[in-house]
C-alpha positions, -999 to 999 in steps of 0.1 A, spaced: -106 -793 -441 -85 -766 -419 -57 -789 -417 -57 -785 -454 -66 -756 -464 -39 -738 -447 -21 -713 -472 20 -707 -471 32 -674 -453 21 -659 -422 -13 -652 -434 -39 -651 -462 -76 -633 -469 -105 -647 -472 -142 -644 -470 -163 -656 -438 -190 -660 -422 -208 -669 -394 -243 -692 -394 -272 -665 -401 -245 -640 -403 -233 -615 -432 -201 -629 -445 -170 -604 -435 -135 -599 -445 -109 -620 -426 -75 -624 -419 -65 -659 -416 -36 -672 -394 -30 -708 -381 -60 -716 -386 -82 -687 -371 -96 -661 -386 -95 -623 -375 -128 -601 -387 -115 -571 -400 -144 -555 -401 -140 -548 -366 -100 -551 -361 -91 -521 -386 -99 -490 -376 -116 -480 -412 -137 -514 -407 -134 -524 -446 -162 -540 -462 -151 -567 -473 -120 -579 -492 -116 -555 -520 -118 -526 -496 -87 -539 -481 -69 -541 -512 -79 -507 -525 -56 -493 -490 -32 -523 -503 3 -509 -498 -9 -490 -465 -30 -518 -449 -2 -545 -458 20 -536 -430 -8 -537 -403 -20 -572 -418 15 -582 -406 11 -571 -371 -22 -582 -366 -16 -617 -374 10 -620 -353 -7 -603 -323 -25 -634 -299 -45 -611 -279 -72 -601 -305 -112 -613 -306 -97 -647 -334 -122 -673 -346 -112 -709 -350 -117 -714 -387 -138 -749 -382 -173 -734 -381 -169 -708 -403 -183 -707 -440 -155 -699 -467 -166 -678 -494 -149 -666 -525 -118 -646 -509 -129 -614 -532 -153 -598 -556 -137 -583 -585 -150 -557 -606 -134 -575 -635 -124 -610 -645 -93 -613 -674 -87 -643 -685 -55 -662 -703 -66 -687 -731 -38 -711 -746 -14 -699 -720 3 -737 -711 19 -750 -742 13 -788 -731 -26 -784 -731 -30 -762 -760 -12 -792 -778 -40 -818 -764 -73 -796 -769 -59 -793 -807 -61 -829 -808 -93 -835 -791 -109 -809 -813 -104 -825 -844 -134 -827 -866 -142 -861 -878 -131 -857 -911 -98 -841 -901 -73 -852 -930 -43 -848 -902 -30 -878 -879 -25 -872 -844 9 -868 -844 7 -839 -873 -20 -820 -854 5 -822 -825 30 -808 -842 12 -784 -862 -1 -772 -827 37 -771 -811 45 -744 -837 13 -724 -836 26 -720 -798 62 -720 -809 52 -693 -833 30 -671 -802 58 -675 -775 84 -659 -806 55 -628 -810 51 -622 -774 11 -621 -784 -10 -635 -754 -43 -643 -756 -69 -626 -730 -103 -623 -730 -131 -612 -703 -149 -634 -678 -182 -622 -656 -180 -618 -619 -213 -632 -620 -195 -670 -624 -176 -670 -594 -183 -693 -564 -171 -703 -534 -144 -726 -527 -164 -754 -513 -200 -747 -529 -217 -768 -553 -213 -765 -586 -240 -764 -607 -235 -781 -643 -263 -763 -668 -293 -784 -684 -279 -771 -716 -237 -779 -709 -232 -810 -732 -201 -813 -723 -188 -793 -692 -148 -796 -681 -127 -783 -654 -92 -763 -660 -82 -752 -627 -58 -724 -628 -36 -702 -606 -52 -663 -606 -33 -632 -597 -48 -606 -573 -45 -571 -583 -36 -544 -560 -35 -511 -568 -46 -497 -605 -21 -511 -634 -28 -490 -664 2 -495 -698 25 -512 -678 59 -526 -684 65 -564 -680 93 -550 -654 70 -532 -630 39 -557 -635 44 -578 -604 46 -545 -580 9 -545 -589 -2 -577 -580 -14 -582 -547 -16 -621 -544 -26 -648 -554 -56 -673 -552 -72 -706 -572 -98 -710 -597 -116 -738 -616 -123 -722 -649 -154 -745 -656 -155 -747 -696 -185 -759 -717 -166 -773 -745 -193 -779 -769 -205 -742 -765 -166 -724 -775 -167 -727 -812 -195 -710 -830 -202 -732 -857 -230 -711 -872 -204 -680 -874 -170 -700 -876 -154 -666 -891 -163 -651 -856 -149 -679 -831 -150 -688 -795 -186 -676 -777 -168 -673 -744 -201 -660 -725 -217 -690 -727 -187 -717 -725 -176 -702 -696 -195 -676 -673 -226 -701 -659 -235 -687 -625 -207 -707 -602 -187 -719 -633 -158 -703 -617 -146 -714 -581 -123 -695 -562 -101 -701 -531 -99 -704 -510 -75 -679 -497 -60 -647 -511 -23 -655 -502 -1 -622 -508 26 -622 -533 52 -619 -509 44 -653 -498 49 -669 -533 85 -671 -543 81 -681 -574 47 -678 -591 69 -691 -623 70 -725 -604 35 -737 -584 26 -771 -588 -9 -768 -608 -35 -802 -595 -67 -814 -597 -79 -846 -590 -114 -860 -601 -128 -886 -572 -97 -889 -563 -84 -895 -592 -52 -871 -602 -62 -853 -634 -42 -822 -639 -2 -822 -623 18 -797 -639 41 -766 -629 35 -730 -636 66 -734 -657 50 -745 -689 34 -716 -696 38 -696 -724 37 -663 -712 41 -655 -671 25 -633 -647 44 -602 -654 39 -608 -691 2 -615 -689 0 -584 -664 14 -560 -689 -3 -571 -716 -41 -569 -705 -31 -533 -688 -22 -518 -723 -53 -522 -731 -76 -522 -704 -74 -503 -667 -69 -534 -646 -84 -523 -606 -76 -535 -573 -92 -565 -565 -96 -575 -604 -87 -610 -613 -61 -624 -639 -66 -660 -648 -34 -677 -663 -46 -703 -682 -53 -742 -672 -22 -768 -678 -30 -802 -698 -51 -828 -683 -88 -814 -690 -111 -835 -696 -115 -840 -733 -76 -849 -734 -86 -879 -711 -124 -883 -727 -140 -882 -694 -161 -849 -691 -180 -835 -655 -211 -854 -645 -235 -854 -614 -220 -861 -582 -184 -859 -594 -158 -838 -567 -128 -820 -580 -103 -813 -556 -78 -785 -569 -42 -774 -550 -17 -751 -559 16 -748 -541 6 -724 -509 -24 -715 -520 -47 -740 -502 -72 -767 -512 -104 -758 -531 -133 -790 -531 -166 -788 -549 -189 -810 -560 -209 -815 -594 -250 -810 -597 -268 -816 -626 -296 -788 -633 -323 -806 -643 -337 -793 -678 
């Protein structure tokens, strides 16, 4: 799994820890792992601490991975948890024009007068029609989903129909409060992957269809939200504009698409959530999930089924399915 997992740049964060031990804060570089708990001299935490000191510590991150003399861990042996707990979880809906276009489609009612192709279309120019208002779509996740990179996921009793929609999430580093789509990068940290597990029975109300989506209990089941498994810093990512976007299902390539279908960028998305909301160091911005969910390919998460998810540099998350048993 090291061999793998390794993330571009000279070195990523993460979460570790030990068997029988607390998990700590690490620096990972080729393939071991640096506790800095113990290498800083303000012994952070864990990973949030770090980036609350972001612009100060980042310097000393540099010279610390590249120092060989210090107490390193070989990564095999090690548990990898979630590289970071946010405080808050913001979250891009309909943000990759492709998959918009599909889920339209595959939510159709039955008695949908439209044929494919004009639900298609009619779905091209609702995003034509967003991407012209410069109007993204966020909403709020729970911390509470979040799981590691490599745990289990459990699938709820009640999920009728649970789907995966992995998705590149920025990092942020240093409190973004109103502003501009120039300066919103400066403010992100890194970068990391996450599954955004959906239940899609559970979005649409129908009993209050004038309300909408119920995005608490589609999306925020304890673990419905893996992340990892590194925290790679933005100045490792060249391009966040362009990251190949993959998950495969039992091997089985699902999801393949770049970063540059979506509707609104990082910067954008960034700007937009902090004019209305205080975003804090360590908080998590989800981008939104290219095409290639399950209900485009009619083939929904089960028991025992492994998604594998990759984005360019960022590393390899792999977790397996388990049914809850009512």
């Amino acid at each position: 799994m090291a061999a793998l997992a390794q993330p571009v740049g000279p070195f990523a964060l993460g979460t570790f820890s030990a068997p029988d031990r607390d998990p700590f804060p690490g620096l990972l570089a080729r393939e071991r792992v640096l506790d800095l708990g113990s290498a800083l001299d303000w012994a952070p935490s864990g990973v949030r601490a770090v980036l609350e000191r972001w612009e100060e510590t980042l310097p000393v991150l540099h010279a610390l991975a590249a120092d060989d003399g210090l107490a390193w861990q070989p990564l095999d042996g090690l548990r990898v948890h979630a590289p970071v707990e946010p405080r808050q979880v913001f979250q891009s809906g309909a943000n990759y024009r492709q998959h918009v276009i599909d889920l339209e489609v595959a939510h159709r009612s039955p008695d949908d007068p439209r044929t494919v192709a004009e639900a298609r279309a009619e779905a091209a120019a609702m995003m034509d029609r967003r991407a012209a208002e410069d109007l993204p779509y966020v909403f709020i996740g729970l911390p509470g989903a979040i799981t590691g990179p490599y745990d289990d996921v459990v699938l709820p009793a009640w999920a009728r129909q649970p789907d995966w929609e992995l998705e590149l999430a920025a990092v942020i580093g240093r409190p973004a409060y109103r502003v501009s789509v120039e300066e919103a990068l400066s403010y992100v940290a890194g970068y990391t992957i996450a599954n955004d597990l959906t239940d899609r029975a559970g979005v649409f109300r129908r009993d209050m269809t004038a309300i909408g989506t119920d995005w608490l209990r589609s999306k925020n089941a304890p673990g419905f939200t893996p992340l990892g498994p590194w925290l790679v810093p933005a100045g490792s990512i060249a391009d966040p504009g362009d990251l190949r976007v993959t998950l495969s299902l039992n091997g089985e390539t699902m999801q393949d698409e770049s970063t540059k279908d979506m509707l609104f960028d990082v910067a954008r998305l960034v700007s937009y959530a902090s004019a209305s909301a205080r975003l804090l160091p360590g908080d998590l911005l989800l981008t939104g999930s290219p095409a290639g969910n399950g209900m485009h390919w009619g083939r929904l998460l089960r028991d025992g089924d492994v998604m594998t998810g990759t984005i360019t540099g960022l590393g390899v998350q792999r977790t397996r399915c388990v049914q809850e048993t009512p």
